[in-house]
C-alpha positions as CSV (number, residue, x, y, z in Angstrom):
1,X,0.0,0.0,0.0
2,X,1.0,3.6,-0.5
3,X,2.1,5.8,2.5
4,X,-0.5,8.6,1.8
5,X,0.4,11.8,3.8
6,X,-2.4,14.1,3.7
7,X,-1.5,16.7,6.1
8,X,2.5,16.4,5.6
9,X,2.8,19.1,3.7
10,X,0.7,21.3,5.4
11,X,2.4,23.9,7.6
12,X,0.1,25.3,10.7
13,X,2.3,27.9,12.0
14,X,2.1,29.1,8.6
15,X,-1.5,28.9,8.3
16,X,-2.1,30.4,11.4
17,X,0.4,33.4,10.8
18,X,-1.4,34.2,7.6
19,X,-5.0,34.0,8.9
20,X,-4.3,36.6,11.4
21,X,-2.5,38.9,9.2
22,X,-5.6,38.6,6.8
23,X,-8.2,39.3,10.0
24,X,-6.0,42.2,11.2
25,X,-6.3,43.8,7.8
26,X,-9.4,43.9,7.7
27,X,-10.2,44.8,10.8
28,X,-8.4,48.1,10.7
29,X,-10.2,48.8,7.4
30,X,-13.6,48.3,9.1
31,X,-12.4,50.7,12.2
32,X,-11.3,53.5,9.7
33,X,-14.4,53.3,7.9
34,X,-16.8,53.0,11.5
35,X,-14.8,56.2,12.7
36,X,-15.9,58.2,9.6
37,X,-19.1,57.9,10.6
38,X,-19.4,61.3,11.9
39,X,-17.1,64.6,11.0
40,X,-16.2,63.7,7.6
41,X,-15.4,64.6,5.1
42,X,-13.1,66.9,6.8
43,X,-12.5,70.5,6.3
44,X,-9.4,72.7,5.3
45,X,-8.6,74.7,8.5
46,X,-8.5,77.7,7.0
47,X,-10.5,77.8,3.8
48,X,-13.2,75.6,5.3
49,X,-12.9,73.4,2.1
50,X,-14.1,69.5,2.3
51,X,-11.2,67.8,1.5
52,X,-11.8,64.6,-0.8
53,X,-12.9,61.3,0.4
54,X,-9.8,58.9,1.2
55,X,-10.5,56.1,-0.8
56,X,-13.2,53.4,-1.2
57,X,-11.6,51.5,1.8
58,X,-12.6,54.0,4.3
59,X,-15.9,55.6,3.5
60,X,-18.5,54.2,6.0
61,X,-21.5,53.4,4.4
62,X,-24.6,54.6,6.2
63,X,-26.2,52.4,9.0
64,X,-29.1,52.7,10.9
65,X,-28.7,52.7,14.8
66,X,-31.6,52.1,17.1
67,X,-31.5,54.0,20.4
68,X,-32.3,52.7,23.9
69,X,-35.3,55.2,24.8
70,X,-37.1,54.6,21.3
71,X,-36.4,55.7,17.3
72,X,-33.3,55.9,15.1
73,X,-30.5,57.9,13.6
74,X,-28.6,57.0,10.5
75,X,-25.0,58.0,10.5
76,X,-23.2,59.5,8.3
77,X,-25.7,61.5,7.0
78,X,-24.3,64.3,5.1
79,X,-25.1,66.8,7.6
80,X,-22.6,69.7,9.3
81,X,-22.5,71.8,12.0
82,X,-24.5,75.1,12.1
83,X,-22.3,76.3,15.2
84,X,-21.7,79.4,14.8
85,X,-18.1,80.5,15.2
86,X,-17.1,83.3,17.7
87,X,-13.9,83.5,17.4
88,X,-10.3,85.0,15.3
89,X,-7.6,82.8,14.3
90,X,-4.5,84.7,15.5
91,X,-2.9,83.5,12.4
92,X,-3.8,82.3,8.8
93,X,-1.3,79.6,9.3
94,X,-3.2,75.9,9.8
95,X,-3.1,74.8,13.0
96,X,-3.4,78.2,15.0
97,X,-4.9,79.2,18.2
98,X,-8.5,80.5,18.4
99,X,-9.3,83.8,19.9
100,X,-12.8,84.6,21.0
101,X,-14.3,87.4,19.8
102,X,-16.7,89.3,22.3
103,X,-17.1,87.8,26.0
104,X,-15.1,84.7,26.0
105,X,-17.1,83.2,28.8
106,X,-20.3,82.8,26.0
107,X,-17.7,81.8,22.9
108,X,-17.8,77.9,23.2
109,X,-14.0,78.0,23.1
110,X,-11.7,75.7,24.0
111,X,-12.5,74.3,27.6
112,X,-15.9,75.9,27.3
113,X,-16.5,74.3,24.1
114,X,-19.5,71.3,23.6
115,X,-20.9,68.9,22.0
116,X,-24.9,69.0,20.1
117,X,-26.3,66.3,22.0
118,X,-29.4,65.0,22.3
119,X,-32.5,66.9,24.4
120,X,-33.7,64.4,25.9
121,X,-32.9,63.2,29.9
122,X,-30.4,60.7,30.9
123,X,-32.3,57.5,32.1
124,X,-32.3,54.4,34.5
125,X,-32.6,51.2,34.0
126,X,-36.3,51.6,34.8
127,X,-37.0,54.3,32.6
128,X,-37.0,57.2,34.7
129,X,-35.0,60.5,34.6
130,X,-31.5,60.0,36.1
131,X,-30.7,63.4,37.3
132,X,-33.6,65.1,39.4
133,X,-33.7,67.0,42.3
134,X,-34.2,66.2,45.7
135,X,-38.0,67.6,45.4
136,X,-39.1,65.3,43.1
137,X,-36.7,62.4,44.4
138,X,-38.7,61.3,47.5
139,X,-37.3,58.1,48.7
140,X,-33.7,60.1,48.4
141,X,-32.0,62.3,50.8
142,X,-28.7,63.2,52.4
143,X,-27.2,61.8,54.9
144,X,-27.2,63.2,58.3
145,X,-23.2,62.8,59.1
146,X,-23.1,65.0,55.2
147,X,-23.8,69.1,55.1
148,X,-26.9,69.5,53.9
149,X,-26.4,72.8,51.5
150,X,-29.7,73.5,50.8
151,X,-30.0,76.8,52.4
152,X,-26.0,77.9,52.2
153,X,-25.2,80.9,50.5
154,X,-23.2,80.1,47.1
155,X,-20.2,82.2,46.2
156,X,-18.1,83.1,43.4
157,X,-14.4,82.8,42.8
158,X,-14.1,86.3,44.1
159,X,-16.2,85.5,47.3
160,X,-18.9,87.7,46.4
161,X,-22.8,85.8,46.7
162,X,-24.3,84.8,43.9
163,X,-27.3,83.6,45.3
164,X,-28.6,80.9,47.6
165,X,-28.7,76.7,47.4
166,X,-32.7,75.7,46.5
167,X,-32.3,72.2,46.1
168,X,-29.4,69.3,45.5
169,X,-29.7,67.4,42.2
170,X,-28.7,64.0,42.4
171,X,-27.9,61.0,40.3
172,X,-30.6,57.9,40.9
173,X,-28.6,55.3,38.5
174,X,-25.3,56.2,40.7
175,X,-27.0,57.2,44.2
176,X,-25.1,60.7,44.7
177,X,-25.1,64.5,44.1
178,X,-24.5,66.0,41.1
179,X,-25.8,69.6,41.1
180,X,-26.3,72.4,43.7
181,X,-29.4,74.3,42.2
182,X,-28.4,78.1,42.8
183,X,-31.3,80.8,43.0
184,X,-29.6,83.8,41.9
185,X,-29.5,86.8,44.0
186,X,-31.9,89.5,42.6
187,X,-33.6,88.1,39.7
188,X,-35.4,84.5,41.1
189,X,-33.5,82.8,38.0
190,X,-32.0,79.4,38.9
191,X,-28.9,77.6,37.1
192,X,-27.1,74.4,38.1
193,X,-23.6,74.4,39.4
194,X,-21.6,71.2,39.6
195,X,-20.2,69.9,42.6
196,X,-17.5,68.8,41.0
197,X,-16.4,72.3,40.5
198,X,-17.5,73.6,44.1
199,X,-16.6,73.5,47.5
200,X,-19.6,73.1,49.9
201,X,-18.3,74.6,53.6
202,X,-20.3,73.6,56.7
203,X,-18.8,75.9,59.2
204,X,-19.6,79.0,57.1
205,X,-22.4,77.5,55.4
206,X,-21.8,78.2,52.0
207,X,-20.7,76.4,49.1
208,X,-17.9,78.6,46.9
209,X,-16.7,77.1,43.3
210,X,-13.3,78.8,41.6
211,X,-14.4,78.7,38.0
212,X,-16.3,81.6,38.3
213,X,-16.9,84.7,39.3
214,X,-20.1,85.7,40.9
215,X,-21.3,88.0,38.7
216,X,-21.0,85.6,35.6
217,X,-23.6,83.3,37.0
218,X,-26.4,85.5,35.5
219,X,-24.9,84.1,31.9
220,X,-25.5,80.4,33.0
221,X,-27.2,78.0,30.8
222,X,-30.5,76.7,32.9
223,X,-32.7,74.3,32.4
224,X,-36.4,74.3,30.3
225,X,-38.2,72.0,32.9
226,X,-37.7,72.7,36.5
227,X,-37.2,68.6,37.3
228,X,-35.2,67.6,35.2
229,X,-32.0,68.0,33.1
230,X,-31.1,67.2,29.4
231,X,-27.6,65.6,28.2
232,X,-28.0,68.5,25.8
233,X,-28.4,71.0,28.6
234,X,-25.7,68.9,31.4
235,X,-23.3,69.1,28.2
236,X,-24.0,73.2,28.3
237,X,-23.8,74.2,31.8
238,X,-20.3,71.7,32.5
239,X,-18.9,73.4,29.2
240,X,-20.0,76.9,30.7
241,X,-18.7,76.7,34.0
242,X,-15.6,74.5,32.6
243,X,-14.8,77.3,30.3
244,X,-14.2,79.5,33.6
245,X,-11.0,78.2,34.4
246,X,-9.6,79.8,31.2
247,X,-12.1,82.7,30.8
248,X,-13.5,84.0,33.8
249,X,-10.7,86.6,34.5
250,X,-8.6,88.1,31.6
251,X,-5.0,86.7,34.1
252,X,-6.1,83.0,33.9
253,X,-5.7,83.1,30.1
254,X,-2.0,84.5,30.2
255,X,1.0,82.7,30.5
256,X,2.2,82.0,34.0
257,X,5.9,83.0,32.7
């Protein structure tokens, strides 16, 4: 009989090394097309010009995504932003800083830009809105050995008031505070400041944030419904009082040297 050898000349390793090189193709072709799916085609920096399409390879086709709290939205879809730009370049050169043009606080610049999202609430699990404040979150409350700051006077980064704590807004998916809801002084408007960017003092009874001053508070984004808060609107007001760091006084946007 003949000694038949049917995998003798067959070599795995080989195989193997091949297969993966093939897969790892072509799965970096399917992540530059998937990451074109929104901002392209690009744009010259200066002349705002779309620049062409780079190649067949890595044009995502349009796909139909169907979002968690109901409908759809197809990506790419041709469309741009309508943002409207206030701000110089301080050079024609690509690649240049932006300077904002008017008050630099409202310009959407740099760590006060954003993002267009959706205006709809956050939600649980369950359905429900995920930020809310303590008024219409009755099985929540703060804990007794924790300053309660509804009450304290809020101040700005030059200690001056800005108005008084109403209410604390807090997270129901991740069971903790997220906003201090600030009735201004003089005008009965109220805007959300995050903790993250505040201080809240027991002993004096105030809570104090550094991004801004307390004057600038008047310029705040707020919220349409008095219970609840958009990701479109929560995008806004950390953008705004982010933006303070850089903005608020004209020294924080120098150079230290």
């Amino acid at each position: 009989m003949y000694n038949v050898e049917y995998f003798g000349v067959i070599d795995i390793p080989a195989l193997t090394l091949t297969a993966f090189t093939l897969f790892f193709i072509g799965l970096i072709v399917y992540l530059r097309r998937e990451d074109r799916r929104e901002g392209y085609p690009i744009e010259d920096d200066v002349t705002g010009r779309r620049e062409p399409a780079q190649g067949f390879l890595f044009v995502a086709q349009p796909k139909t995504f169907r979002l968690a709290g109901g409908g759809t939205v197809s990506k790419p879809d041709g469309s741009r932003d309508a943002f409207e730009l206030k701000a110089s370049r301080s050079s024609p050169v690509p690649g240049t800083p932006l300077q904002p043009t008017g008050d630099p606080m409202l310009a959407a610049l740099g760590p006060g830009a954003y993002a267009d999202r959706a205006k709809t609430p956050d939600l649980t699990d369950h359905g429900l809105a995920k930020i809310v404040p303590l008024r219409a979150a009755k099985t929540y409350f703060v804990e007794k050995n924790d300053p309660d700051p509804r009450g304290y006077t809020v101040l700005g980064r030059d200690g001056r008031v800005a108005g008084t704590v109403s209410d604390v807004w807090i997270d129901q998916g991740e069971y903790l505070a997220r906003y201090v809801e600030v009735e201004l002084t003089g005008g009965g408007r109220r805007v959300l400041l995050p903790l993250t960017m505040a201080v809240v003092r027991r002993g004096r009874k105030v809570v104090q944030t550094d991004a801004v001053l307390a004057s600038q508070f008047a310029d705040a984004p707020s919220t349409a419904a008095p219970d609840q808060v958009t990701r479109d609107e929560e995008e806004r007001i950390a953008a705004y009082f982010g933006g303070g760091y850089l903005y608020a006084t004209p020294n924080r946007a120098e150079p230290w040297l």
